[in-house]
N, C-alpha and C positions, 0 to 999 in steps of 0.2 A: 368450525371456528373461523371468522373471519380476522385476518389480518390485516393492519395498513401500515406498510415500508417505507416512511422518508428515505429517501435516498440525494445522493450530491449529483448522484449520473442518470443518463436511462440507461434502462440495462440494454445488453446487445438483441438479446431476444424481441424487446421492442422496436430499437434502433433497426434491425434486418427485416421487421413488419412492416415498416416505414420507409424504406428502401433507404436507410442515410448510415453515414459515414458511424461503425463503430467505433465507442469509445474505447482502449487497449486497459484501460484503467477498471478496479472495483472488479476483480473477478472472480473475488471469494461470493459477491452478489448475484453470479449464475449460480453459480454452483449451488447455493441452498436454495436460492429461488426455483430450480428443479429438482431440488429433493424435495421438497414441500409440498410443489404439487404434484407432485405422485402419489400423496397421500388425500384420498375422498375427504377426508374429514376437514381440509384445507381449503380458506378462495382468500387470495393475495389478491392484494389491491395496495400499487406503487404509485406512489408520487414523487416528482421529482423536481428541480428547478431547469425553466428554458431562458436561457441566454439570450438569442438571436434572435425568436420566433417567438410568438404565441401562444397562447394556450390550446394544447391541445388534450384530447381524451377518449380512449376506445379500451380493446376487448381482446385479448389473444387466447382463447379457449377460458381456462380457470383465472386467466391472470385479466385484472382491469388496472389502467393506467392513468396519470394526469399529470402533466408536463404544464408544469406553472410558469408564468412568467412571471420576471422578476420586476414588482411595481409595489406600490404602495397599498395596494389594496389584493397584497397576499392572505393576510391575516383572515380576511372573508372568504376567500376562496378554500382556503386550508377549514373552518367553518362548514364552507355549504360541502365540504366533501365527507367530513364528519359526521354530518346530517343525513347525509343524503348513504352513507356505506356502515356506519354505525357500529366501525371496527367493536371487537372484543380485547384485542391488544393495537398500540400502535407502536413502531419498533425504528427507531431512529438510530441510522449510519452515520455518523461523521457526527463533530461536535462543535467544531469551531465557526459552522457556518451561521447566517443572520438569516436564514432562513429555518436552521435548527431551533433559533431562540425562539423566533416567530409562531413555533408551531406548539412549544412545551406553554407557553403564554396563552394560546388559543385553548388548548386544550385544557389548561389551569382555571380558567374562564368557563370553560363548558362542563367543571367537576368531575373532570373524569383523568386527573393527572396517577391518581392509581394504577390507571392503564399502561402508562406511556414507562418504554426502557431504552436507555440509550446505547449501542453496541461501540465500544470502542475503539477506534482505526490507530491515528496516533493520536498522540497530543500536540498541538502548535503549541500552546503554553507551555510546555518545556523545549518542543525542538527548536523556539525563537533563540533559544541559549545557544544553542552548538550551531545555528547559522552557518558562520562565518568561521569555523575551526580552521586552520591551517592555512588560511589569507594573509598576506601582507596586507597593513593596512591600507596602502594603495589602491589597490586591488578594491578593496571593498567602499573605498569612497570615489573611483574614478567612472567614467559615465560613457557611454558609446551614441551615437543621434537618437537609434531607436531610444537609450536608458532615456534620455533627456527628453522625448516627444511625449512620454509615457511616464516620466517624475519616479523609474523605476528599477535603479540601479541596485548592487547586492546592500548599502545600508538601506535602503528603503524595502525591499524586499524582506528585510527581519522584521522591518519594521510592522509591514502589513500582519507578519506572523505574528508578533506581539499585540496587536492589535484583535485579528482573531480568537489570539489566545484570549481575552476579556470575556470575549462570547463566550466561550468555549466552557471557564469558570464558573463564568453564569447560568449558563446552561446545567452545568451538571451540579451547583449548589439545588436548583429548583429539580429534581426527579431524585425517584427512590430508588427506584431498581436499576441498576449499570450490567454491564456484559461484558466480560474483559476475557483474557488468557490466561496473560504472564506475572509473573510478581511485581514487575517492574510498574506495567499498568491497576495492580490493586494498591500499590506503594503510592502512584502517584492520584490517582481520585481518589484513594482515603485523603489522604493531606487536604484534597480540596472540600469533600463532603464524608465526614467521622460517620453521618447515620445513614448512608447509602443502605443498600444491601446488591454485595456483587454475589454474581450470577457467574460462575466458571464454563468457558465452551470454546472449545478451537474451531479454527474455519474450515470452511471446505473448499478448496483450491477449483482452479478451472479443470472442467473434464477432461479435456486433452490428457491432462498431467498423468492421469490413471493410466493408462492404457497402452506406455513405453517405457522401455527401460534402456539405461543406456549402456553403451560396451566400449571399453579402452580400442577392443579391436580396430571399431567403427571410427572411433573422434579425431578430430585432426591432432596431430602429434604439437605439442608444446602450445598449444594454442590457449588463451584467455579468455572469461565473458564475461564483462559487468554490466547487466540488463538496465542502467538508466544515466545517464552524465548532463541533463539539463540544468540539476542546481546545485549550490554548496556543500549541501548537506549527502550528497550520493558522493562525495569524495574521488570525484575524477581527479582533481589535482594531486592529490596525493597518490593516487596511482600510475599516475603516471610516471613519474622519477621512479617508480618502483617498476616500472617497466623498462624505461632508461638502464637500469641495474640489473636484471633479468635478461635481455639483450647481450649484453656481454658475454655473458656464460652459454646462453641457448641463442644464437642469433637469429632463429629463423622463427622465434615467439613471434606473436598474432597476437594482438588485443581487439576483440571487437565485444560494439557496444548500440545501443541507440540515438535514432535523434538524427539530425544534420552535424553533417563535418564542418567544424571552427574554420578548417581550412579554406573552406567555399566564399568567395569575398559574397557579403551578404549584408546591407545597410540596414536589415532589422534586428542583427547580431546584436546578442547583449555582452556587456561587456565579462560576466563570468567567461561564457563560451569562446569568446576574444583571446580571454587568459590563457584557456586551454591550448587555442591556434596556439601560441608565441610560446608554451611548453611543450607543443610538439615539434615546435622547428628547434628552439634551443638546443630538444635533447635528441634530436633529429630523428624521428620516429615516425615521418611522413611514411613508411615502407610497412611501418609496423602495427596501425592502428589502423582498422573499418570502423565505418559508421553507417549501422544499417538501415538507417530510418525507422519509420512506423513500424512494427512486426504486429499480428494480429496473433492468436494466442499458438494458433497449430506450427508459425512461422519459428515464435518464441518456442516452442516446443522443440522443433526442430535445430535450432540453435544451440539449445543445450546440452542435445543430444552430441553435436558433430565437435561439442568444447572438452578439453582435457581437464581444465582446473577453473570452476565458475568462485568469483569474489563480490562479497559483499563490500564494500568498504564506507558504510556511511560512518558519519558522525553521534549519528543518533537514529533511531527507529525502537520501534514497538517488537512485532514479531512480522520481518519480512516476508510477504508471498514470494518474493524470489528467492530466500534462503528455502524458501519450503516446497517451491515449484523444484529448486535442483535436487533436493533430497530425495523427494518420491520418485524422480526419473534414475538415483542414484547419480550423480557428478561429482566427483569431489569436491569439497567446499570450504572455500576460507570465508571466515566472515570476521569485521569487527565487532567487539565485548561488547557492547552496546547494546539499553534498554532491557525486551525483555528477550535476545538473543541465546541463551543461556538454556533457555528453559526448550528451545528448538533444538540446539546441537550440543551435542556434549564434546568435549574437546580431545583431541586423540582417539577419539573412537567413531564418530561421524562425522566427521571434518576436523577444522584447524579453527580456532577463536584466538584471535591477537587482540592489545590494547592499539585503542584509535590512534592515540595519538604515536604510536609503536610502528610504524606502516612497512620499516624496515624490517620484520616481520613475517610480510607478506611474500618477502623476498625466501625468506628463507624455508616457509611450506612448501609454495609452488616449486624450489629446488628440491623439494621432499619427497615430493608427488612424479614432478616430471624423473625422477631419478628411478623412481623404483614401483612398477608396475603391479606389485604384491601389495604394496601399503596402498595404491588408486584403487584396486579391488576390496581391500579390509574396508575403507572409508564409505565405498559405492555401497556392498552390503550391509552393511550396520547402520548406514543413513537411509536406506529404504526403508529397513525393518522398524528404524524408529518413528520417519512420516508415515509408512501407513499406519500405526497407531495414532498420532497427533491427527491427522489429515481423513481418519475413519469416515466416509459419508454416511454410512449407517449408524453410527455411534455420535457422531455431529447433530444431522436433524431429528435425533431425539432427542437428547442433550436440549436440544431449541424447542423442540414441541415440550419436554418436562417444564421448561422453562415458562413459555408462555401460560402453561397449566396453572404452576407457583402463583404466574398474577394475577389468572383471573380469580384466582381462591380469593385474593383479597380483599377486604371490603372496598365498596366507594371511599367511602368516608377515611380512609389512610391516607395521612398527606404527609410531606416533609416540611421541612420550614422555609 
């Protein structure tokens, strides 16, 4: 069975063939991408969009690749790739992209959209709603050189989302078959297409995550980890005054996170990250927060390992790979109620689930946690036990090989409207 994987990234397997810079991002997309070929009956063939460069295309054992560039005459190229590899399924990541519409349109065009299923990440079309949760409006209208060089400060930034989100809509009104998890994500593509047919399958996390577990012995004592702070919707600002509050009672808590430090003078600073600077100095936590740049997965790994109490705290998501990376290592885990979070952690038994907008909350787990060394240990075993069932790699890429089965049973001639 041949497969072809749009995808938004290269995967790292290519990316390290190529000698170039890993992407840290899409790591559910190793993970099946090597369960898959371990199976004979399997040859993937990835395609993906090139930003900076050219097109390019080769061969890494089972797997063949093609790195589109992004022009006007994708549409032919997504075409002669069709032709030329003559998938059996074609299996689209992401949904909001213009290179996603590009390809369900090519391939609607070539009679063969029976094939095609779209795997769902999140949704832009609803996360344009929660943006901006917790901003002054100042804040989300005020501009920094780079926002201003670039036309792309936090309202404009919703706005690209909302903008996406169109795509996104359109994209999944035109295909039959969808791939979701959570309830939350079947709740929200029915609304957009009533004759879908969804396809239930959890991901398979990056490999690292398998192969460690973590111990209160080992982690640094009071210490924090929120794995992203670049936009709105990761809920740095709000975290932080919840670490301002935390401080008092434990003063030697640690917050660390990704990305560059706000505090770095830096003329391509956007003005979110700006906001953060001026809430670390307010609540004076220059002592109390890292920022540890890029991590690549084993680094991330390692991270999680050496943290006490890992939080979620977005606005909005799907089913986070970081709520699901700390559970299979065991971390304790706060996360916000949001999306399809719910159906990841159960609450009091595998972590802590608070309301977003609640973040005072968060104060009072981590006082939970850090207090009593018996409940870090209840949380750590019960959220393993529960990811390695969600996070199964053998029960995953069958799950997707049944799946791919399901379509090809169907005739050409199935269309949607």
């Amino acid at each position: 069975m041949k497969i072809l994987w749009l995808c938004n990234i290269m995967l790292p397997v290519i990316s390290r063939n190529l000698r170039r810079e890993v992407n840290p991002t899409g790591g559910w997309l190793s993970g099946l991408s090597e369960d898959l070929l371990k199976r004979d009956s399997i040859k993937l063939v990835v395609c993906f969009p090139m930003k900076k460069s050219n097109d390019i295309a080769g061969q890494i054992n089972k797997l063949s690749y093609y790195g589109i560039k992004n022009s006007k005459s994708r549409k032919k190229k997504f075409r002669k790739i069709i032709e030329k590899e003559n998938p059996d399924v074609i299996h689209i990541f992401g949904t909001e992209f213009q290179h996603t519409l590009d390809m369900i349109e090519v391939v609607k065009d070539m009679g063969m959209k029976s094939k095609v299923v779209i795997n769902i990440q999140g949704l832009v079309s609803l996360y344009a709603h929660y943006y901006c949760c917790g901003l002054p409006w100042y804040v989300i209208y005020a501009w920094t050189i780079r926002d201003l060089i670039k036309l792309d400060n936090i309202y404009f930034a919703q706005k690209k989302f909302i903008k996406a989100g169109k795509n996104e809509v359109t994209s999944l009104k035109k295909v039959r078959h969808i791939i979701g998890r959570t309830d939350w994500d079947y709740a929200c593509t029915y609304k957009i297409n009533p004759n879908m047919e969804y396809h239930f399958c959890n991901e398979t996390l990056r490999s690292p995550f398998y192969d460690a577990r973590w111990n209160i012995e080992q982690c640094e004592r009071h210490s924090l980890f929120v794995s992203q702070c670049n936009y709105p919707i990761k809920g740095m600002h709000l975290m932080l005054r919840v670490l301002r509050d935390i401080v008092k009672e434990f003063p030697d808590t640690h917050l660390y996170t990704t990305g560059k430090s706000p505090l770095i003078k830096d003329w391509k600073k956007n003005y979110y990250k700006k906001y953060l600077g001026r809430l670390i100095k307010k609540y004076k936590l220059e002592e109390h927060i890292s920022f540890l740049g890029m991590l690549d997965e084993e680094e991330m790994k390692n991270q999680y390992l050496k943290t006490h109490v890992f939080v979620s705290c977005s606005s909005i998501e799907n089913s986070p790979n970081s709520v699901g990376e700390a559970m299979l290592l065991g971390v304790p885990t706060i996360s916000s109620d949001v999306g399809g979070v719910k159906n990841l952690l159960e609450h009091d038994v595998d972590g802590y689930i608070y309301p977003y907008n609640e973040p005072y909350m968060i104060a009072h787990y981590i006082r939970k946690i850090f207090q009593n060394d018996n409940m870090a240990n209840y949380l750590s075993e019960n959220s393993r036990k529960h990811a390695n069932v969600l996070y199964n790699r053998d029960n995953n890429v069958k799950q997707v090989m049944e799946i791919y089965k399901k379509i090809l049973s169907y005739s050409e001639g199935i269309q949607c409207d």
